[in-house]
N, C-alpha and C positions, 0 to 999 in steps of 0.2 A: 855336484862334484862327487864322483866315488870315491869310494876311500877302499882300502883294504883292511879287513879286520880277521882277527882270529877267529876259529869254528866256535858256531853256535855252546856246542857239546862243552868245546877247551872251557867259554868265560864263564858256563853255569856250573860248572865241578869250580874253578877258581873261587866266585863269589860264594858257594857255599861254603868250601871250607876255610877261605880269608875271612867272612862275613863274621861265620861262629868264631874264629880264632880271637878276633877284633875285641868280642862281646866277654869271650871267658877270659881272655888275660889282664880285660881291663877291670872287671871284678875281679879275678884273682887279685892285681894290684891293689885294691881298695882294702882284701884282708889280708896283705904284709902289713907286721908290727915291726917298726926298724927304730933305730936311735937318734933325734932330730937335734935340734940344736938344745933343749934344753933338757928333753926326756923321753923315753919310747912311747912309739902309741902307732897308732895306725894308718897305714899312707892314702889317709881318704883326701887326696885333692886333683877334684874335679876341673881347676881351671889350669892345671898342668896337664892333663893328658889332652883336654880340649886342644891345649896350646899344641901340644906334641901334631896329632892329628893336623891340625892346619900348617906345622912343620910339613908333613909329610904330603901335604898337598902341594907345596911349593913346588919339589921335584918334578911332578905331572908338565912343569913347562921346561924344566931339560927335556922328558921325552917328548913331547911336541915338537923341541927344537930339533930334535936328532930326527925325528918320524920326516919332518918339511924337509929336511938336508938330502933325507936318502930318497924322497917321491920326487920327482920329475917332473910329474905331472901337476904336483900341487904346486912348486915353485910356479910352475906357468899360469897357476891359479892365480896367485898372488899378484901378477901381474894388472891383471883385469881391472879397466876405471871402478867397476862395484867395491872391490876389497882395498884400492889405493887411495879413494876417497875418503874412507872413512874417518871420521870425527873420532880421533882419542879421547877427547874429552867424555864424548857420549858413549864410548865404549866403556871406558873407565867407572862413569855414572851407571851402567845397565850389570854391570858387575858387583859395583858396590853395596846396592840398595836387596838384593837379594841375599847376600852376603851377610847383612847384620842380623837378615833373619834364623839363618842358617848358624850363627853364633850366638843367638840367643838360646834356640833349638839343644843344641849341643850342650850346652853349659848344665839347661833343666835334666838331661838325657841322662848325663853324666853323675848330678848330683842324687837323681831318683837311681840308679845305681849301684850308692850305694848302702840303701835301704832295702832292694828288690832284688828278689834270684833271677840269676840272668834267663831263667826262661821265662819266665812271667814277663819281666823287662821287656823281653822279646813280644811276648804275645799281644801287650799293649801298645806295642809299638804303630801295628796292623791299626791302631784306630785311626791314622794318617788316611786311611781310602774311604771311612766316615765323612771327616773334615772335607778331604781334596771330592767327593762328591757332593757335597753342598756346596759348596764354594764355585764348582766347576757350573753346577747349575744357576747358581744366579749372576757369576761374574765374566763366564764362557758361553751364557747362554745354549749348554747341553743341555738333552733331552736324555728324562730318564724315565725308565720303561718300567714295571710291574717287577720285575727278574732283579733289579738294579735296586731295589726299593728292601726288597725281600734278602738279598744277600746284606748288604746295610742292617738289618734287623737280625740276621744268623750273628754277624759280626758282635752287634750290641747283646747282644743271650749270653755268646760266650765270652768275653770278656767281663759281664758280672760274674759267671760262673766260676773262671778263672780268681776273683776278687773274690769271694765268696768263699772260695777253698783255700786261697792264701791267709785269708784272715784268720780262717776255725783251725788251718796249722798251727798258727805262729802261739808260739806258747807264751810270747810278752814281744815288745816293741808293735804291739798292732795298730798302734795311730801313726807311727814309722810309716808303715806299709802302704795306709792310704792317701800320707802324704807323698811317697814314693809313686803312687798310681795317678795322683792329680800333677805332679810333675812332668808326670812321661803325657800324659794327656795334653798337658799345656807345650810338651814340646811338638809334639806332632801337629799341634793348633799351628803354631810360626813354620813348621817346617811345611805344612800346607799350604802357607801364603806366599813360600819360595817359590815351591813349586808353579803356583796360578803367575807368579810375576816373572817367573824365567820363561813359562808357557807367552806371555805375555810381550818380555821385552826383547829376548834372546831371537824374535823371528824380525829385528826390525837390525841384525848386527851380523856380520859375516865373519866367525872366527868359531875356529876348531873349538869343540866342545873340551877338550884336553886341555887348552890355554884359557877358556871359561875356569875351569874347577882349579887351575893352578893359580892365577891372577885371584881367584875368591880365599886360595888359601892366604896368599901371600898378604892379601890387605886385613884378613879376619886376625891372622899371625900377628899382625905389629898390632892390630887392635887390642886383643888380646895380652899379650904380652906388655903391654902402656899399662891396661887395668891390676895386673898382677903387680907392675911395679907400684903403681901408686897406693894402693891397696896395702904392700909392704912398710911404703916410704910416708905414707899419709898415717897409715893406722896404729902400723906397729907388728908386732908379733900374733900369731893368730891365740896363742893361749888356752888351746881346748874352743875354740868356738869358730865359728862359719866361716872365717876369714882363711887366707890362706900366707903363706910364709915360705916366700921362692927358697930363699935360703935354706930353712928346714927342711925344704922339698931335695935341697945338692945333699943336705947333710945325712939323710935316710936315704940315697941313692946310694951315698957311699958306704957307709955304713952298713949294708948289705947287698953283697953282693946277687942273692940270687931276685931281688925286685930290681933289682937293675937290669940285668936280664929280662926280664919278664917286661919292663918297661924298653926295652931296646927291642925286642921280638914283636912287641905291640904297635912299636915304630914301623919296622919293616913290613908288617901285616899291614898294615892299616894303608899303609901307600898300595899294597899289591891287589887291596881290596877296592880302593877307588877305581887303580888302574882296569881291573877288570869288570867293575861298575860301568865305566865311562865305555867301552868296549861293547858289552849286554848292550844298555841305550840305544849305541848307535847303530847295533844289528835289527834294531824297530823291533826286538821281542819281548815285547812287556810280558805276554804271556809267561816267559821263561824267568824273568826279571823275578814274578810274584811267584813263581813256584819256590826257585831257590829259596826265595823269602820265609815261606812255610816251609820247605825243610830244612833252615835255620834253628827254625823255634823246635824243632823236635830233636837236630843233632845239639843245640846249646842245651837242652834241657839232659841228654842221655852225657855226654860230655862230664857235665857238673857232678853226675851221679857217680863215672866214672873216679871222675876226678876228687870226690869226697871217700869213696869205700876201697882205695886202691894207691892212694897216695897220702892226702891227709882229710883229717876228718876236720880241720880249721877252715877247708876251704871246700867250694861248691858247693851242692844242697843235699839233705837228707830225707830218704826214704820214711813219707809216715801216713803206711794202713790206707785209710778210706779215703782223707782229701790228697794223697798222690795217686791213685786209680783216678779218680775226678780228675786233676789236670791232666792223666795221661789222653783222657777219653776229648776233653778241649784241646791237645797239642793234633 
């Protein structure tokens, strides 16, 4: 079935700069200090933006719905015994099951965040094409070549190098950092098993990729959103500790206004960053897919510098000497 999609050019300039927007206002968010319900402190919760995000994926199935209304063509698709047969139930189950990994993913992503400068964040991110080529070779039965073997080990240099230079920066919190870098590790681990089981179950299901990632926001959402309540209603109040506190989450919303901004802009990006995600994919250019990807890590990284020596120095990263030339030469 054809589809019509936006130029090549339009979705790689989109995911670049929704990609990095996504990345810095969700750290920025992490160092707003606002007034919560029983005292200020700082708006580190990871399972509120998670939840936001799978908010924002919901939408993706209005635009589905409106994209089937205005094609003609696809309506006629629809028609067809292959797509009117189908088993909801097994649609439902091949969406689900990718899904929880994808919310596991997310939550580690979220909470290494924020202990880690969002380039570094970024750069560790890239160990997903370590994982998803192991995995692809024993579970996909791919063939890997000398070239494939050798990039893989470029990969693992510079990411200790990266690790290496973040640690001799950090002038304290450096068990932070590594536990920061084992998180992000561990989420690219689940987010790689998405990957092999959507490679896996999504060629045995006929429905637009747009209504795939909308139907995964909507079920990880209420997932999601159950955990934060019971977490609330089971435990109590978070008190300075790992827990999270929906309530104190409205009450430092309001409470300041410009992280609510900054939480409402991250809303809006983060949908415009799928929507042009989901777009990339279906143009088959991975190539472009993974470039953007790597001028992510170098606009988040330039961004944050901005963002530190130009606005406030409470937020983004700071310039220091010998191990910021080191990460420049890894970005």
């Amino acid at each position: 079935m054809k589809q019509k999609f936006m130029p090549k050019s339009v979705s790689f300039i989109l995911i670049c700069i929704f990609g990095t927007a996504t990345v810095c206002l969700s750290k920025a968010s992490f160092q707003f200090s606002s007034k919560g319900t029983n005292s200020e402190h700082k708006f580190e919760k990871p399972w509120s933006l998670t939840d936001l995000v799978f908010l924002s994926s919901i939408f993706l199935l209005l635009i589905d719905k409106i994209g089937k209304c205005c094609d003609k063509k696809n309506q006629n698709y629809q028609q067809l015994p292959i797509y009117r047969n189908q088993k909801q139930w097994k649609i439902f189950l091949y969406v689900i099951v990718p899904s929880i990994f994808d919310l596991i993913s997310k939550i580690f992503l979220f909470v290494a965040l924020i202990d880690l400068p969002a380039g570094i964040w970024q750069i560790y991110r890239s160990s997903i094409i370590i994982f998803s080529g192991i995995f692809s070779l024993f579970f996909l039965n791919r063939k890997f070549y000398i070239f494939n073997w050798v990039g893989i080990l470029f990969i693992i240099f510079g990411l200790l190098i990266s690790l290496f230079s973040e640690y001799m920066k950090s002038e304290s919190d450096k068990n932070s950092k590594l536990v920061g870098v084992i998180y992000v590790l561990i989420a690219q681990f689940f987010l790689s098993i998405q990957s092999i089981l959507e490679n896996h179950l999504y060629q045995r299901i006929y429905i637009s990729k747009m209504r795939i990632s909308g139907l995964q926001g909507l079920f990880s959402f209420i997932l999601t959103s159950a955990i934060i309540s019971i977490i609330y209603f089971a435990i109590g109040t978070e008190n300075n500790g790992p827990k999270e506190d929906i309530v104190d989450t409205f009450h430092m919303l309001k409470n300041n206004h410009n992280l609510l901004y900054v939480v409402i802009i991250f809303f809006v990006t983060s949908l415009f960053y799928q929507f042009s995600s989901i777009h990339g994919s279906l143009s088959r250019s991975s190539r472009m897919i993974a470039l953007a990807e790597c001028i992510r890590i170098i606009l988040i990284w330039v961004l944050d510098l901005i963002i530190h020596y130009f606005w406030s120095d409470s937020f983004g990263v700071e310039w220091k000497s010998t191990y910021s030339y080191l990460q420049l030469v890894i970005f």
